[in-house]
Each structure stands twice: as C-alpha cells, then as structure tokens.
C-alpha atoms as a printed R data frame, in Angstrom:
    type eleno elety resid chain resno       x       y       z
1   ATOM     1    CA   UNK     A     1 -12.124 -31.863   9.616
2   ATOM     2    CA   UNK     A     2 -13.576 -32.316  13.152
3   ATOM     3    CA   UNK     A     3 -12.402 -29.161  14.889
4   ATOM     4    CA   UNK     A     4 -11.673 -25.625  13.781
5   ATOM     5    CA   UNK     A     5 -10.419 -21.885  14.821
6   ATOM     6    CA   UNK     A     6 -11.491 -19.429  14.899
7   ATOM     7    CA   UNK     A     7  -9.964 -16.119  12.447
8   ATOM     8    CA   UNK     A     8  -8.103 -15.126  15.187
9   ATOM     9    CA   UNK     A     9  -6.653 -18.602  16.067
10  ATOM    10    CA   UNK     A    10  -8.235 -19.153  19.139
11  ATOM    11    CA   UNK     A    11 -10.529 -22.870  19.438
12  ATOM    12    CA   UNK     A    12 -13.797 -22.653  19.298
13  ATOM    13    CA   UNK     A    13 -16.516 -25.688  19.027
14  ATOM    14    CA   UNK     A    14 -17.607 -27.491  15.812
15  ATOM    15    CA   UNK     A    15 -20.754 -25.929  14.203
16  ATOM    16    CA   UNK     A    16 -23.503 -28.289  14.583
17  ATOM    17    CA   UNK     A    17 -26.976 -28.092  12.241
18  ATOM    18    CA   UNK     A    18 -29.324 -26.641  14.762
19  ATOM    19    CA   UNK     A    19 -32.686 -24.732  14.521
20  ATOM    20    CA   UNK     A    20 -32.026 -20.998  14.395
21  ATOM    21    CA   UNK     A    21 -32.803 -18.563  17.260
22  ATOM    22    CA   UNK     A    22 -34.162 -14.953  17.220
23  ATOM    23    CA   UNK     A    23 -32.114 -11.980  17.918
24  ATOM    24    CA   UNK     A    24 -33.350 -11.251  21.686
25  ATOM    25    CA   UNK     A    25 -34.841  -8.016  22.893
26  ATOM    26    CA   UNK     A    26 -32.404  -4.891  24.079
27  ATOM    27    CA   UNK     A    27 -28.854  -3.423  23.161
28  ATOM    28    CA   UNK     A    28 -26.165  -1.946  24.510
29  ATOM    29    CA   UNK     A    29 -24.685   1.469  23.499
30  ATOM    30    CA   UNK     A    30 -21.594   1.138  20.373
31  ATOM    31    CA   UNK     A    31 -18.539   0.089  22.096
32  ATOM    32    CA   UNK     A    32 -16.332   3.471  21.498
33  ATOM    33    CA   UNK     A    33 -13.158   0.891  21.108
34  ATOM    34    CA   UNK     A    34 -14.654  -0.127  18.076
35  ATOM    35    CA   UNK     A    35 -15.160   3.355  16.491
36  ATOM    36    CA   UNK     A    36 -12.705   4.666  13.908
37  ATOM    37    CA   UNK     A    37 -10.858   1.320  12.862
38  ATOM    38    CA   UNK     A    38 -14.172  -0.388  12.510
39  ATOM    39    CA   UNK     A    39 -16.111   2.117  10.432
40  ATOM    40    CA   UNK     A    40 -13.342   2.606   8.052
41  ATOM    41    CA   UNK     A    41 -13.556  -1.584   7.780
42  ATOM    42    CA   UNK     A    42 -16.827  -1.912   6.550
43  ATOM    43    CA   UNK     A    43 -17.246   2.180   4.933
44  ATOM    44    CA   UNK     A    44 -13.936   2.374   3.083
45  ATOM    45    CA   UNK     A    45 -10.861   4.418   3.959
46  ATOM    46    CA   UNK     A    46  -9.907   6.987   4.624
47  ATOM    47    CA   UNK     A    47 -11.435   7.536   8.245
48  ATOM    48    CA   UNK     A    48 -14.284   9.405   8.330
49  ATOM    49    CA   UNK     A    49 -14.195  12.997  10.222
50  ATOM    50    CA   UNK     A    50 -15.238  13.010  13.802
51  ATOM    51    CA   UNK     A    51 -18.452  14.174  13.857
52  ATOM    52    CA   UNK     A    52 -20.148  11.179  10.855
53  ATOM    53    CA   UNK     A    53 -18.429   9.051  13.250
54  ATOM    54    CA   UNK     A    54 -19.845  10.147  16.431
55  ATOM    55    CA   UNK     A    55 -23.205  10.185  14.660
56  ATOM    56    CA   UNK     A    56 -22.962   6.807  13.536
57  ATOM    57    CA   UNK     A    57 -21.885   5.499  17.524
58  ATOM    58    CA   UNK     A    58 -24.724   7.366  18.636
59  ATOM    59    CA   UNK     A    59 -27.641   5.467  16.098
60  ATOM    60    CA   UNK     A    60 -25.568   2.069  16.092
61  ATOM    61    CA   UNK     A    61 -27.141  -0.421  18.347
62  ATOM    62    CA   UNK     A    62 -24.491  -3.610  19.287
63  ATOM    63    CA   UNK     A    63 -25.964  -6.835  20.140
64  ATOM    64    CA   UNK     A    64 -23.744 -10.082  22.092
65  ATOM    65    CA   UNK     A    65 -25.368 -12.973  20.071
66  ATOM    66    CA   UNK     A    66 -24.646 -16.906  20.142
67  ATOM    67    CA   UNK     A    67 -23.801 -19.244  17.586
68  ATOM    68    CA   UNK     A    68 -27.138 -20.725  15.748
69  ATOM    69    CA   UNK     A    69 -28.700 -17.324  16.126
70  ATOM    70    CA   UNK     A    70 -30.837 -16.010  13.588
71  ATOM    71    CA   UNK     A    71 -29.082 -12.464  12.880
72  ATOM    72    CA   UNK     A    72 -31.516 -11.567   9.658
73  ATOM    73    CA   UNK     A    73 -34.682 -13.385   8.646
74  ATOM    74    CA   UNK     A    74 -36.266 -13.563   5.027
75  ATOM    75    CA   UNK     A    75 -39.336 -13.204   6.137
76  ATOM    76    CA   UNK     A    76 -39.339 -10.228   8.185
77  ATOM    77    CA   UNK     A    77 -39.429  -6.375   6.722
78  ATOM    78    CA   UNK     A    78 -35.739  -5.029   7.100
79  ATOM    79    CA   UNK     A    79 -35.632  -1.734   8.801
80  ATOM    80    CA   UNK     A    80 -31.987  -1.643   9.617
81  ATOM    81    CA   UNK     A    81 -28.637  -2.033   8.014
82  ATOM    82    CA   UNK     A    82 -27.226  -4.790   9.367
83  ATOM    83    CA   UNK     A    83 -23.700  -5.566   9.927
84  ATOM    84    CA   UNK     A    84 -21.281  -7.850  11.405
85  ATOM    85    CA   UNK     A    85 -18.784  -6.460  14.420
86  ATOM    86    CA   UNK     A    86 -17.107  -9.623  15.254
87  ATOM    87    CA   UNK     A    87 -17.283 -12.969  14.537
88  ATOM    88    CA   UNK     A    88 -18.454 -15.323  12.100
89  ATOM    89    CA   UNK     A    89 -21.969 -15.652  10.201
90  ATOM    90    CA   UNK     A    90 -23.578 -16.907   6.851
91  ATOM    91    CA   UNK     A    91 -25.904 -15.886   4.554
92  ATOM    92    CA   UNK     A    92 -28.589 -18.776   3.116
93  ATOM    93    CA   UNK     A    93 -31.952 -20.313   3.780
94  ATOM    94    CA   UNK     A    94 -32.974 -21.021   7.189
95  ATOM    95    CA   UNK     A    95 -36.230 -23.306   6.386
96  ATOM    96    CA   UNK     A    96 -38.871 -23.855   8.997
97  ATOM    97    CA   UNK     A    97 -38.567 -28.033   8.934
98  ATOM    98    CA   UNK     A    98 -34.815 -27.671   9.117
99  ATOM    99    CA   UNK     A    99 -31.280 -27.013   9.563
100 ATOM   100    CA   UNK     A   100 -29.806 -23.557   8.162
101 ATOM   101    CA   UNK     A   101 -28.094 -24.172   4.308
102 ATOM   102    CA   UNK     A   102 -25.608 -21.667   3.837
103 ATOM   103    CA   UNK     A   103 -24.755 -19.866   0.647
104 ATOM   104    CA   UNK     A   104 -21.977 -17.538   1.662
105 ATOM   105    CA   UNK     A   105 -19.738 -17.339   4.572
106 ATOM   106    CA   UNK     A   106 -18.764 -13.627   6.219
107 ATOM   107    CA   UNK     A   107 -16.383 -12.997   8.718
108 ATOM   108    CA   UNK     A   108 -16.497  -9.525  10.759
109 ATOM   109    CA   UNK     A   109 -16.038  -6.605  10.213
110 ATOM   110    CA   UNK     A   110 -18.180  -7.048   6.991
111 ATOM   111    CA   UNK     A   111 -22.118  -6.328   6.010
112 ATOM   112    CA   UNK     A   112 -24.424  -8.617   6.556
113 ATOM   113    CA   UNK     A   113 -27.340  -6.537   4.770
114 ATOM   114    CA   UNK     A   114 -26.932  -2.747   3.682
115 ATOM   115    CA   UNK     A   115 -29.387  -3.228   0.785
116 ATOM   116    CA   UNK     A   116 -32.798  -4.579   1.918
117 ATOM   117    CA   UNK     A   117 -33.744  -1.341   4.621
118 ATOM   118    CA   UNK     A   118 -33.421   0.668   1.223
119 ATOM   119    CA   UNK     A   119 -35.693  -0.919  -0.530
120 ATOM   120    CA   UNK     A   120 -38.474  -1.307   2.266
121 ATOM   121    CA   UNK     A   121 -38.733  -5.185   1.679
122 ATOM   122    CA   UNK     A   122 -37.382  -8.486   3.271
123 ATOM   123    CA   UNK     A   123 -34.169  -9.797   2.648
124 ATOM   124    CA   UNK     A   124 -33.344 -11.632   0.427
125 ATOM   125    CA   UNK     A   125 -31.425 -14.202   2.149
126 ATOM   126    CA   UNK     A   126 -31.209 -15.229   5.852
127 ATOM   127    CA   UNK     A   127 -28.536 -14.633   7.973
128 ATOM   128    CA   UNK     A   128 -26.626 -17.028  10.959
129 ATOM   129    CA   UNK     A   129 -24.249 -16.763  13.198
130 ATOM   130    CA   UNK     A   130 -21.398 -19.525  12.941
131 ATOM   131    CA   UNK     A   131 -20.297 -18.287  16.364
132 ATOM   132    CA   UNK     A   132 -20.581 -16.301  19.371
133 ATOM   133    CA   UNK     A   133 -21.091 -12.576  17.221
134 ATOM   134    CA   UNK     A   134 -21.123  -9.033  17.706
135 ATOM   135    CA   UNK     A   135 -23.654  -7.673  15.068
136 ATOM   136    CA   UNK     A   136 -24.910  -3.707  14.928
137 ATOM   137    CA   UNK     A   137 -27.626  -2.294  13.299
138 ATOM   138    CA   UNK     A   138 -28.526   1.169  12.196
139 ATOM   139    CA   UNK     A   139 -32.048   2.133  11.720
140 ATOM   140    CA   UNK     A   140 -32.707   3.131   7.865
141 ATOM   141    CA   UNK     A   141 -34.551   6.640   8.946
142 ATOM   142    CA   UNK     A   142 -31.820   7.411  11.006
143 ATOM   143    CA   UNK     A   143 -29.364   6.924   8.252
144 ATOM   144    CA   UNK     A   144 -31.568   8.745   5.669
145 ATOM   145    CA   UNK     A   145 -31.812  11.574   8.144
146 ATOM   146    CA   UNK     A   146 -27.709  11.499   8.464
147 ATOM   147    CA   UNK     A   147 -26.709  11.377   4.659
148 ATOM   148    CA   UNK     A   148 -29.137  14.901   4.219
149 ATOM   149    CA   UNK     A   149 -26.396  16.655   6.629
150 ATOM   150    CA   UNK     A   150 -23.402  14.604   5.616
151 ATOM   151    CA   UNK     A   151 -23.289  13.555   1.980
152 ATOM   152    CA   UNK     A   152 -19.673  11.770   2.280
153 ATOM   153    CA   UNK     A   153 -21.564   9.331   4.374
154 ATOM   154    CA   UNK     A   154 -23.978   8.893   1.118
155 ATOM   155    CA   UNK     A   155 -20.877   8.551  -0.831
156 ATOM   156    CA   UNK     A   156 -19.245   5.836   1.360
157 ATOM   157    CA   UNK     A   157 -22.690   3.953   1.311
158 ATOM   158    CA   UNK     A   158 -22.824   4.212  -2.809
159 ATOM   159    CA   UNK     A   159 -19.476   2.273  -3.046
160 ATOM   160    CA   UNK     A   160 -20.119  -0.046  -0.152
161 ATOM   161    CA   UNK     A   161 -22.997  -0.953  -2.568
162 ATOM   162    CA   UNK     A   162 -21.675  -1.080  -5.827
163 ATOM   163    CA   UNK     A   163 -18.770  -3.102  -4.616
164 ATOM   164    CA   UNK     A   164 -21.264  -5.674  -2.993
165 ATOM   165    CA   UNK     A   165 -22.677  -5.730  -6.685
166 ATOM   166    CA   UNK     A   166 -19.508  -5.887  -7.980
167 ATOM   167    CA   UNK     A   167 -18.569  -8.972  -6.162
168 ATOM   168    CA   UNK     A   168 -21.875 -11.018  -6.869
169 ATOM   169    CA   UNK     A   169 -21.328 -10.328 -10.329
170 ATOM   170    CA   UNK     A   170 -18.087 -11.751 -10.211
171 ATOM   171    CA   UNK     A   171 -19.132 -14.521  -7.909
172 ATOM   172    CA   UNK     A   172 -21.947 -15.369 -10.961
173 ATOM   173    CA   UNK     A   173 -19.077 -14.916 -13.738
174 ATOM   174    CA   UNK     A   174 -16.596 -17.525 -11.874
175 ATOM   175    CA   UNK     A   175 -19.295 -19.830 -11.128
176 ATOM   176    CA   UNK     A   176 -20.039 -20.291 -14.849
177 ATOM   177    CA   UNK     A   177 -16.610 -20.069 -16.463
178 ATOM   178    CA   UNK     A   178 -14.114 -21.289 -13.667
179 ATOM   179    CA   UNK     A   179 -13.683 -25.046 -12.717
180 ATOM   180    CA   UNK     A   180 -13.917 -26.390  -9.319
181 ATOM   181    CA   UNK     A   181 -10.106 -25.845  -9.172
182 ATOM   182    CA   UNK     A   182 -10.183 -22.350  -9.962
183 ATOM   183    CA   UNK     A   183 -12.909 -21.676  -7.706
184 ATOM   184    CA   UNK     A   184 -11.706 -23.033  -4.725
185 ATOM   185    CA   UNK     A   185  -8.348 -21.089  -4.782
186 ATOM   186    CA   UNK     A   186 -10.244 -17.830  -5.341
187 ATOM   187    CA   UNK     A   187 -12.329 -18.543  -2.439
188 ATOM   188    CA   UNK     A   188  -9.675 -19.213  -0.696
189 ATOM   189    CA   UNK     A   189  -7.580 -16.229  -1.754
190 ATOM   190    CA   UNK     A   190 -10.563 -14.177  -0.381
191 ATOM   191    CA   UNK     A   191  -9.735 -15.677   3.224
192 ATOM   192    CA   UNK     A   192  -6.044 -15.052   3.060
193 ATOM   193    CA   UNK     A   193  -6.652 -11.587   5.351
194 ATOM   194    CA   UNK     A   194  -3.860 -12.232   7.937
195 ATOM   195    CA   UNK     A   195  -0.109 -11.571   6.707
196 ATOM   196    CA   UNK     A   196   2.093 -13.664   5.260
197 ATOM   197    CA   UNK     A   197   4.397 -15.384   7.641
198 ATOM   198    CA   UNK     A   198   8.317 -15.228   7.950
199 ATOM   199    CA   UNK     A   199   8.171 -18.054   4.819
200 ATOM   200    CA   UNK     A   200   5.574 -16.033   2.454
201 ATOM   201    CA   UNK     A   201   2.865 -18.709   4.349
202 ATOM   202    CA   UNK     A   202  -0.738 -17.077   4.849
203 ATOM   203    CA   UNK     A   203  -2.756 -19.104   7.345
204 ATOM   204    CA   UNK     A   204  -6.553 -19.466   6.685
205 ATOM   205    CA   UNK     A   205  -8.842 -20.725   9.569
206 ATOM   206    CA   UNK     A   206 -11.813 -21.876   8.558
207 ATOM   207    CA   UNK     A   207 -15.154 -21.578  10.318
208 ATOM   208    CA   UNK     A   208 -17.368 -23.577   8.389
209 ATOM   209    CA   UNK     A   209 -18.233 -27.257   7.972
210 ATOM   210    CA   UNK     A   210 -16.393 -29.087   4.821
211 ATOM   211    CA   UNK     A   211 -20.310 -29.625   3.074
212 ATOM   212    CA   UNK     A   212 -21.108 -25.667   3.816
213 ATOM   213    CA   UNK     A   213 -18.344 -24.718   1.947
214 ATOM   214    CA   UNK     A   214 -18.669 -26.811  -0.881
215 ATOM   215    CA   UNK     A   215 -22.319 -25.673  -0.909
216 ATOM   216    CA   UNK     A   216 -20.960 -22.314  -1.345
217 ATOM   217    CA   UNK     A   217 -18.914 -23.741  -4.610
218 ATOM   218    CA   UNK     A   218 -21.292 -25.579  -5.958
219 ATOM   219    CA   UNK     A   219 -19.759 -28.653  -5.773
220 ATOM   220    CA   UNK     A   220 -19.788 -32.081  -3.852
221 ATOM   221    CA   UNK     A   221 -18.095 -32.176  -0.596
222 ATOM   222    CA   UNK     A   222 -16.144 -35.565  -1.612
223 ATOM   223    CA   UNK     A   223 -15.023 -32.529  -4.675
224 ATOM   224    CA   UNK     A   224 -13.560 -30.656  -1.982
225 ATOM   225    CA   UNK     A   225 -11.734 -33.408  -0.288
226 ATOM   226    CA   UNK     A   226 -10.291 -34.087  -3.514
227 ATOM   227    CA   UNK     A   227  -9.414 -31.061  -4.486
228 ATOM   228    CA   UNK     A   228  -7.886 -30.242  -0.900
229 ATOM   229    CA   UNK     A   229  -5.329 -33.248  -1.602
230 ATOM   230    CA   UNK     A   230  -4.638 -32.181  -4.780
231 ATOM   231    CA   UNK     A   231  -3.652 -29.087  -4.161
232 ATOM   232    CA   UNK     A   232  -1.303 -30.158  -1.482
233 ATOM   233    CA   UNK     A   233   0.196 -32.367  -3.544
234 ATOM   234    CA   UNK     A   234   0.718 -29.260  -5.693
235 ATOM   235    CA   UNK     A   235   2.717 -27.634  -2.858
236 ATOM   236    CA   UNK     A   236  -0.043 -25.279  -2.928
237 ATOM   237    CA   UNK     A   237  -1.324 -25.796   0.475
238 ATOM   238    CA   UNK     A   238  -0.557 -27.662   3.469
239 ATOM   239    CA   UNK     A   239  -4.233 -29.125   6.093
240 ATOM   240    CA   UNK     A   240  -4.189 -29.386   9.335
241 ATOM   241    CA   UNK     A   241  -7.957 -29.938  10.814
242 ATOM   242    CA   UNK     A   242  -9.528 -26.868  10.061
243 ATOM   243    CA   UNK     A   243  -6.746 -24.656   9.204
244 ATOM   244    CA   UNK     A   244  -5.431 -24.139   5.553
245 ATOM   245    CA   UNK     A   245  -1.760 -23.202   5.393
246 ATOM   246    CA   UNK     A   246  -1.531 -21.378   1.861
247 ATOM   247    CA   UNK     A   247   2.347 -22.441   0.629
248 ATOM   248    CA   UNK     A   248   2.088 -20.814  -2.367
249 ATOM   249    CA   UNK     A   249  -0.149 -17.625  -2.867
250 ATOM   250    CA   UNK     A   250   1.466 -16.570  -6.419
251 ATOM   251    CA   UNK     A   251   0.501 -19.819  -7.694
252 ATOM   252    CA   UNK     A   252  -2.954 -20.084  -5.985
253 ATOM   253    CA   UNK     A   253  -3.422 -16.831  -7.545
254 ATOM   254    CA   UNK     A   254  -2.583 -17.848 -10.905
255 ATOM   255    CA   UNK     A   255  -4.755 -21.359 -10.528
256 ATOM   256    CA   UNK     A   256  -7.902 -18.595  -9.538
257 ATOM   257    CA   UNK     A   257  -6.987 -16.403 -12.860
258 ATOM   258    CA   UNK     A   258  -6.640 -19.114 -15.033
C-alpha cells in the first residue's frame, strides 16, 4: 500500500510523517458554489432558507491549505468553528519532537471542531491535513450573534452536536465489545459514501497510511494486513493499492453488527 486516491478517484501523493505547519495569515470570501449543497452537508437537511445561508457565506472565512498543515492546534484557545470544505484531514496529537499520530480520519464536507469555540478552551485534539484542503471557519461571536435572530440555526447546531456525541459514544462502545474483525468492517462501512456500482460494488479510497488506520482501531498494522486478506478471502472485499473494493456490503454489514 504505496500509493493511494484520493475520495474522488483522482492520484494524489503518499502521505509522508512530516512536521506540521500553521494555517497562514488571510482568507478569501466563501465560494458561493459551495453554498446550499455544502451547508446542508455538514448542518443536516433540509436546506436552510436563504437568508441563514447568506448569513453564514457572509461570516465563513475559506482557507486553500497544503497537506501537513496544521488546521487546529491543542494548544491554542479555539475561537472558531472549524470545518472541513474539501479534502482530507485527521484528528490526533501533533507533538513538538515529532511526526503527527492520528486518531481519526475525516473526509470533507465534515467538522473538524464545532465544540471547543463553545466552551472558550483549546481543543481537545489537533487537527491535519492529509491533503491539499479547503477548511472554513466561523467566528464563535458571530455565530452566537446569528442563532439570537435565527433559532433553526441553534437547532441545526444542537443535532450537529449530539450526533458528534452520539458517534464517540458508539466509537467507545465498539472499541470495547467488537473484535478487530468487527471493527474494521464498521470503519469501513463508514467510508462506503459513493454508490454502489452496476454489481452492488462500493469503492472506498483510502487516504491514510496502513499504521494510521490501524492506530485508529487500535490494533497492530500487521492486524490489518491480516485482516485485509482475510476478508478477501471471504469475498468480502477485493485490494488494489490503496483502494478497497467492498464485494459484499450486506455481509460486511452483518460482520460490523455481529
């Protein structure tokens, strides 16, 4: 596993350890392209109405960023909610004396950190980008300021919340009670966004190294080799490089279940 795509299927370079960099100085207004489709991806549908949406272009700040760069740091005050456009990032520890260990893997649209800004601390993980990524921030005031004249907005931000909760728990829950088996088909299930091709196939590309992502399930990254060829010799799933060809989603689904 030497190469990889990216979500999209295009190539893109192997992540390499590397010391993280800052988020640089100045923005650019909120791409209007990226309006409706994108707020309803990380608020919840159904699309908001015009005017929370035009609101939220107006406060959002976009940022271009590299990979290696250092979208949220643990020990800086969060003032923003922070999420991810475009692109591919991790949450972990980015230690001064070397290279970032990753936790948990995000692919955009998704939040990167709508909690800390709320509770006028640091975060409580770091943040990198695993590739060239689009990330936007809101400033918490401005937000605060918005959910006094549109309380929907408060509402969306309440589930977005609880369902971040929601999923920890059950990330907790599975990490206790499931095997490595069970675990890596439900994190796999998690990546099966694209739709099933013309033979029920879902593709999965993955943007992490092989040891990231068993750091992510606890387990050894000679576990995940093994329990890659195990479940191809299932029928389960077929490897090429980087990309996971899910056979067999009913069955992967049961294996995560069980």
């Amino acid at each position: 596993m030497d190469t990889h795509t990216t979500s999209s299927g295009t190539s893109a370079r192997p992540v390499r350890a590397m010391r993280p960099r800052r988020i640089a100085p100045g923005s650019i207004p909120a791409p209007a392209a990226g309006g409706a489709a994108f707020w309803t991806a990380v608020l919840g549908p159904p699309a908001l109405p015009v005017e929370i949406l035009t609101a939220l272009q107006e406060m959002a700040q976009v940022r271009e960023l590299p990979a290696g760069s250092l979208l949220v740091s643990s020990r800086e005050q969060a003032r923003d909610l922070c999420l991810l456009a475009r692109g591919d990032a991790a949450l972990g520890t980015a230690p001064d004396d070397g290279p970032f260990q990753p936790e948990r893997s995000l692919q955009g649209p998704a939040w990167i950190d709508a909690s800390s800004a709320w509770l006028g601390g640091t975060p409580a993980q770091d943040a990198m980008a695993l590739s060239d990524v689009q990330v936007v921030t809101l400033p918490r005031a401005e937000v605060q300021s918005l959910l006094q004249r549109y309380p929907e907005l408060g509402r969306r931000i309440v589930v977005t919340l609880a369902q971040q909760v929601h999923s920890l728990t059950m990330a907790t829950h599975d990490l206790m009670h499931k095997d490595a088996e069970g675990r890596f088909a439900a994190w796999l299930l998690q990546r099966c966004a694209s739709e099933a091709g013309s033979d029920g196939s879902i593709t999965v590309a993955l943007s992490e190294r092989k040891r990231d992502i068993a750091s992510q399930l606890a387990i050894t990254p000679e576990t995940l080799s093994r329990l890659l060829r195990q479940l191809s010799r299932k029928g389960l799933i077929y490897v090429m490089g980087y990309t996971v060809k899910v056979l067999d989603v009913a069955a992967l689904r049961r294996l995560a279940e069980a």
